[in-house]
N, C-alpha and C positions, 0 to 999 in steps of 0.2 A: 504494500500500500504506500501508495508517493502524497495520502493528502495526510499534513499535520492533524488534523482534526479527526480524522479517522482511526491516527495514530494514539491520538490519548484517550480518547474513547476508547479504544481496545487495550491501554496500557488500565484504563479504570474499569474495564468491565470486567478483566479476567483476575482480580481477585475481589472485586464484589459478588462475579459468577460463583468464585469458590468460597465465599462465606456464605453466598444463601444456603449452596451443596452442602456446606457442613451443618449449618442452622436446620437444614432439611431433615437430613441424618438422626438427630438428635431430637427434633421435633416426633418423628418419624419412631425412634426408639421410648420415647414417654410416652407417645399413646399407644404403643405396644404393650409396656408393661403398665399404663393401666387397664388395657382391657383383657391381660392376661389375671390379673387382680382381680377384676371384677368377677371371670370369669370361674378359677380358679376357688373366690370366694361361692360363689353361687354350687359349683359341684361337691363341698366340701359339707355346705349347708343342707344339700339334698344326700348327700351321705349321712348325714344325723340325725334326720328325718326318717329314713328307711335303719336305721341302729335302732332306734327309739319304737319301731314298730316291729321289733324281734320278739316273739311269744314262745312262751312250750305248747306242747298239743302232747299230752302223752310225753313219749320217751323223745316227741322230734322236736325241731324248730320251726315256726311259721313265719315266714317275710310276707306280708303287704305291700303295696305299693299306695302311699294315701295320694291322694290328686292334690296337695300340700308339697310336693316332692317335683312332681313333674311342672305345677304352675312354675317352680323358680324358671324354667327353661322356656317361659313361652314368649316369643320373640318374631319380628319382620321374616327373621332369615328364613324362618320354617327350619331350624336345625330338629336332626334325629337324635334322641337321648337314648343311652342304651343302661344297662341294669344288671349286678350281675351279685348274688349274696350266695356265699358257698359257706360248707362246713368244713370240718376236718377231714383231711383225704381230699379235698379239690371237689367235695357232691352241691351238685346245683341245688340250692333251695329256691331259689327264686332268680327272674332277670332272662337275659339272655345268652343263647348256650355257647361255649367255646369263648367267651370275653375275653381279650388278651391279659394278663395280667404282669407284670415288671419282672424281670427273670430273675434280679437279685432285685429285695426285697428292702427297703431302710426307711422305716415308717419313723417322722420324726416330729418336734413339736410338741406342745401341751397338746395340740390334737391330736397325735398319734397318726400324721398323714403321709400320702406321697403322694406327688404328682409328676404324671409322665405323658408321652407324647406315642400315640398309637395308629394302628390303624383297623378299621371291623369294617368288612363286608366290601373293602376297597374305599372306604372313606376316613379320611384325618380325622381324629379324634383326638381331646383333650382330656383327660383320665383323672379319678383321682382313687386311693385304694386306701382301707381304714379296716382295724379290725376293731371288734367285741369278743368279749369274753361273756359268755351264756354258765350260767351254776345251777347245778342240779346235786341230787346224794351222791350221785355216780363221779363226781366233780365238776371242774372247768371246760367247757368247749369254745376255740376260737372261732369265730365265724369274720370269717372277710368280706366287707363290703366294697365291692367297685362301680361308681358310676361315670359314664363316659356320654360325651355330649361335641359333635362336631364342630368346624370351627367356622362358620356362615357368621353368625351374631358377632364374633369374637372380632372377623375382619372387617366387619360392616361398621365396628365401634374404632375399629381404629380407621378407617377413613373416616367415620364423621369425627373424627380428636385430630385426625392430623392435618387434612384436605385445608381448612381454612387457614392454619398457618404458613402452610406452602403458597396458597394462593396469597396470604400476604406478602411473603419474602417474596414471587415472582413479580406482584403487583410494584413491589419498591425496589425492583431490578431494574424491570421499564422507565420509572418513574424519574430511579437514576440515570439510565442511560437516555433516555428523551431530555431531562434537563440540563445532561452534561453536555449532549451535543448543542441544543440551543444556548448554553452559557458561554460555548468553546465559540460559536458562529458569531455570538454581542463581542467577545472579548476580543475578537480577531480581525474587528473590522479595523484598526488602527491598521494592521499591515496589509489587507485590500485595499484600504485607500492609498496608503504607501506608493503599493505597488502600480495602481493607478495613475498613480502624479508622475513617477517615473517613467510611466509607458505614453505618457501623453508630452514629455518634455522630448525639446526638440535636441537628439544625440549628436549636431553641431554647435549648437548653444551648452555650454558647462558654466553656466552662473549662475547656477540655481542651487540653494540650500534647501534642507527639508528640517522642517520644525518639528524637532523631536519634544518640545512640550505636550502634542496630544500624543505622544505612545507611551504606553508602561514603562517602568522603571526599568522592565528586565528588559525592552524591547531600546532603550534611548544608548547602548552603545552601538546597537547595529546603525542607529539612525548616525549617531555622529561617526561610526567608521564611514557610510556612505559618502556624509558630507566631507571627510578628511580626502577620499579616496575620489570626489568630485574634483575638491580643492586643486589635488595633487593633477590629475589629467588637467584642469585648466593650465594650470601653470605650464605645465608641459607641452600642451598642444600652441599655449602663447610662444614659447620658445622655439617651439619648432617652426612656428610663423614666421617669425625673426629671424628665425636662421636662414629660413628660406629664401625671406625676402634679403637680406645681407647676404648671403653666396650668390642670388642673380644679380644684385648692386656688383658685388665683385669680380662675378665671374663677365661682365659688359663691356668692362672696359677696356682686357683684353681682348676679345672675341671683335668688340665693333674693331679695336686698330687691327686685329688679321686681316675680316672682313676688308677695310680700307686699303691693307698692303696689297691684299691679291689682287683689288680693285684696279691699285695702281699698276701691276704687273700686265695686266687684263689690257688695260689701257696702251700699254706700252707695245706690247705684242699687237694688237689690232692695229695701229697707225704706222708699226714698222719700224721706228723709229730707230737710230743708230744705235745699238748697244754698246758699241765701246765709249763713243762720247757720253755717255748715260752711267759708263762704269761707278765714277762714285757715289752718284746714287743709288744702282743697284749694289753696293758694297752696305752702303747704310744702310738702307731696304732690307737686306739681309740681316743685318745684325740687329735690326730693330724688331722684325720677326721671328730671329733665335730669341732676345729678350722676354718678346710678350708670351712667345708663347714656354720658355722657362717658368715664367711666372705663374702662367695658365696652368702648367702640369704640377708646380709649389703649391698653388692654394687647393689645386684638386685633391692632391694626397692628403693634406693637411684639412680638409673638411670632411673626407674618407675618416682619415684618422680619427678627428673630435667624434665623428657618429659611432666609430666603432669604440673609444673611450667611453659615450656616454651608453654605450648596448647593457641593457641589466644583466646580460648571463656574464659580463664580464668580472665582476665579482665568483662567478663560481671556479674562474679559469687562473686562480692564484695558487704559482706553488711557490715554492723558497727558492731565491735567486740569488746570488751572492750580489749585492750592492757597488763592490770592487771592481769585480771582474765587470758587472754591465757597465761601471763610465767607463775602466779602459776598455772598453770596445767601442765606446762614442769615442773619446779621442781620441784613438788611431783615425777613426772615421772621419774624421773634422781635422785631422792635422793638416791636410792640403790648406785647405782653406786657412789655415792659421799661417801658414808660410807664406801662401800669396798677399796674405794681407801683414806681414811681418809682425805678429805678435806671439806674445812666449806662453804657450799653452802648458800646462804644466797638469799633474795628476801627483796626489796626498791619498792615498786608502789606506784603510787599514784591510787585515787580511782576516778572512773569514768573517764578511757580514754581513750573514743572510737576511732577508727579508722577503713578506709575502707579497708577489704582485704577477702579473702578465707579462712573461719574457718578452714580448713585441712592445708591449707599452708602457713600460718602463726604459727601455729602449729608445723610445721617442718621446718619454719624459727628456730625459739626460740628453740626448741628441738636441731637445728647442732650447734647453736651457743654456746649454753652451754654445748655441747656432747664435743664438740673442746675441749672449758676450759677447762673442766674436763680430757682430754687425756691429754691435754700437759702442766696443772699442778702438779707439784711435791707434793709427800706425804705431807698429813700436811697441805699445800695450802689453798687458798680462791677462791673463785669464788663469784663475786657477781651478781644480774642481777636486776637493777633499770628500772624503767618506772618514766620518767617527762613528763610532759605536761606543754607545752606556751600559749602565746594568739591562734597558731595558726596553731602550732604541739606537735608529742606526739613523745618521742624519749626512744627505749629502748637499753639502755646500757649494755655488757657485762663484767666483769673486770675481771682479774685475776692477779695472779703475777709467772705466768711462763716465759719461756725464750723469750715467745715475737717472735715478727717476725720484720726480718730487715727491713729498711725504702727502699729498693730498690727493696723487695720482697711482697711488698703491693698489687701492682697491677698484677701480675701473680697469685697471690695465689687466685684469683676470676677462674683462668681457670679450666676447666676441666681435673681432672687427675693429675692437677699439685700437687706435695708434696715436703716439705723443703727436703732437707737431714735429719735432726732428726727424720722425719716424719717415721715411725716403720710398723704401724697401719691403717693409714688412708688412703683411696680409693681417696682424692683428688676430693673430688664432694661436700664435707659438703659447702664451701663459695659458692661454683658454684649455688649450690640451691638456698642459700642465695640471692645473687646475683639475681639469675631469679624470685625467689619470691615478692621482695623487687621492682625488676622493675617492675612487675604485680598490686604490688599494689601503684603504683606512689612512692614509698617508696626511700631514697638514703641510700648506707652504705657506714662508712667510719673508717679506721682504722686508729692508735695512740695509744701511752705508756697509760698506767693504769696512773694516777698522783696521784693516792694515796701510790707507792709503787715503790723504786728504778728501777725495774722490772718488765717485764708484760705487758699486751695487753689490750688495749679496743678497742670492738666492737660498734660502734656506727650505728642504724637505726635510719631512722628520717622519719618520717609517719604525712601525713595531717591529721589534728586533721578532726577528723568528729561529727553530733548528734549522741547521744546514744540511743541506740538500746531499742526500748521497751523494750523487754524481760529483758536489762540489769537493767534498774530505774528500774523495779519492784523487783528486788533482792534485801532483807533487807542488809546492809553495816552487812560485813564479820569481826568479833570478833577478 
């Protein structure tokens, strides 16, 4: 069953089903044994009756039967009474012939009785067996009285004792179960309506709250997860907006100047024109088209990258990466560019410092950070790029001694697109990366002056120290 309401109704019917069942039972067994009492009393009563009517005749015994004996049995059911008074040696004196009598005998009580359960002529019978003792000169004679009487009245009394009580537990079964469903159907319209407003809201518009003051108390976190979980896609889907529209803002500028250069080409070629007197233009032409389109394939990867930073399975894709090893392999990678642009690139690790993150994108952390330094330090310059490790993190630092970025432009410079004024070159996504990578890997970054140098920047990431990576202790220590 998929409907909640059907579901608690069956979580409450099936042990109110099994206390009626028991109520039942026990109902069921009281009017049993009172109309085994009643019944038992009535045969015990018509056994005293037929005692009491025991005479001598001479040497023998006479039993009667007064109509005082058989009135106790007269009854709806039309039950048959049977009769049975013998003497010693088992001789019928009265009753009816062959009456079963109890094979072992344990007559108990101030009444001297037993009762037992039979059957005469192929009918159930109810028994009860009682002796007299008879005195004459000759002595004592036991005489055994049994009467027996079927059990029609006996069950007719226990339905009418028990029938109404059952019929009440069933009546207050329904009664439950009809009022639990219509309580469960009032209580639950907070969440049809719920679900209502949700299905009528338009799934391009996310600025809508739901007022979890009309839902129950137990029901007002799912309301405000919805609303957290509204919140959270608006925010997201506004960014993705802006990303959008900032990567076509960026991605135009070079696209229209290709457009413009092939144009020019196009032009060229259609009117024939000399090519060799045209050479320094087609010289520039060309280098202005390796340019734009450098540029075009930098921000391509680089807005590649941010999507794949901000992908949520990227959090699951973290193992232990030694922190060391990954900058020297960004600064081998970037030393061209550090030589072309004459600055002294340098590397500070310590050794063995694991950390959790995405082999690729920690990689391209450390790659922008030291791509940055290296743009926006001056000829001659430093770069340096250390790894420490504490008790209980691993922090890698970027330094350099360029112009630095002002203390009021700290926090902007993480957005997307954003660039200083100085900024020439830069697509405004290197910290963005940063940024969304560093948050992926539980990572903080934080920016401040270089303090080795009147001037200049440090980068600071600060990463949970993690174990190291097998792979990584296996590696003999680097010369």
């Amino acid at each position: 069953m998929h409907s909640l309401r059907m579901r608690l109704v069956g979580w409450l019917l099936l042990p109110l089903s099994l206390f009626v069942a028991v109520s039942a039972f026990f109902s069921w067994r009281n009017a049993a044994t009172v109309a085994d009492y009643v019944q038992d009393h009535d045969l015990l009563a018509s056994a005293k009756v037929l005692s009491d009517r025991l005479i001598w005749d001479g040497d023998a015994v006479e039993a009667s039967v007064p109509p005082a004996a058989l009135a106790l049995f007269a009854s709806p059911a039309h039950d048959q009474v049977f009769l049975s008074v013998t003497g010693a040696g088992g001789t019928l004196l009265a009753g009816t012939p062959g009456f079963p009598l109890p094979a072992v005998r344990r007559l108990q009580g101030p009444d001297h009785a037993q009762w037992y359960d039979a059957r005469i002529r192929g009918l159930p019978v109810r028994a009860v067996v009682t002796e007299r003792a008879m005195y004459d000169v000759a002595g004592a004679r036991a005489i055994t009285i049994a009467v027996g009487k079927t059990t029609g009245s006996r069950d007719a009394m226990v339905r009418t004792l028990w029938w109404p009580t059952l019929g009440t537990l069933l009546l207050a079964l329904a009664l439950a179960l009809v009022l639990t469903t219509l309580a469960l159907t009032w209580e639950l319209r907070p969440l049809v309506l719920l679900s209502r407003q949700l299905a009528q809201r338009d799934p391009l518009h996310l600025d809508f709250a739901v007022d979890t003051r009309a839902l129950h108390t137990e029901l007002r976190p799912v309301g405000e997860t919805i609303n957290q979980f509204v919140q959270q896609l608006h925010m997201h889907s506004q960014a993705q907006r802006r990303f959008i529209a900032d990567a076509a803002h960026q991605l135009r500028t070079p696209l229209a100047l290709q457009a413009s250069q092939i144009e020019f080409v196009r032009h060229v070629r259609e009117h024939r024109q000399d090519w060799d007197t045209r050479r320094a233009d087609m010289d520039q032409f060309w280098k202005e088209l390796h340019d734009s389109n450098r540029r075009l394939t930098a921000v391509t990867n680089q807005l590649l990258l941010l999507a794949q930073a901000e992908h949520a399975d990227a959090h699951a894709r973290l193992v232990p990466v030694d922190l060391g090893e990954a900058a020297l392999h960004a600064v081998e990678q970037l030393a061209g560019l550090a030589d072309r642009r004459r600055i002294d690139l340098g590397l500070d690790a310590a050794p063995a410092a694991p950390v959790l993150a995405e082999p690729a994108l920690l990689g391209a952390l450390i790659s922008n950070l030291v791509d940055n330094a290296l743009r926006y330090t001056p000829v001659g310059g430093r770069v340096t790029v250390s790894v420490r490790r504490t008790d209980d993190a691993v922090e890698l630092m970027v330094d350099d001694n360029g112009p630095g970025i002002p203390p009021e432009a700290h926090a902007r410079v993480f957005d997307r697109f954003y660039r200083l004024p100085s900024d020439s070159e830069g697509s405004g996504l290197g910290l963005a990366i940063v940024r969304e990578v560093a948050r992926g890997c539980g990572a903080s970054v934080q920016l401040g002056a270089n303090p080795h140098e009147p001037h200049g920047l440090r980068v600071t990431v600060r990463f949970v120290a993690a174990q190291a990576a097998p792979a990584a202790q296996e590696k003999p220590p680097r010369a």
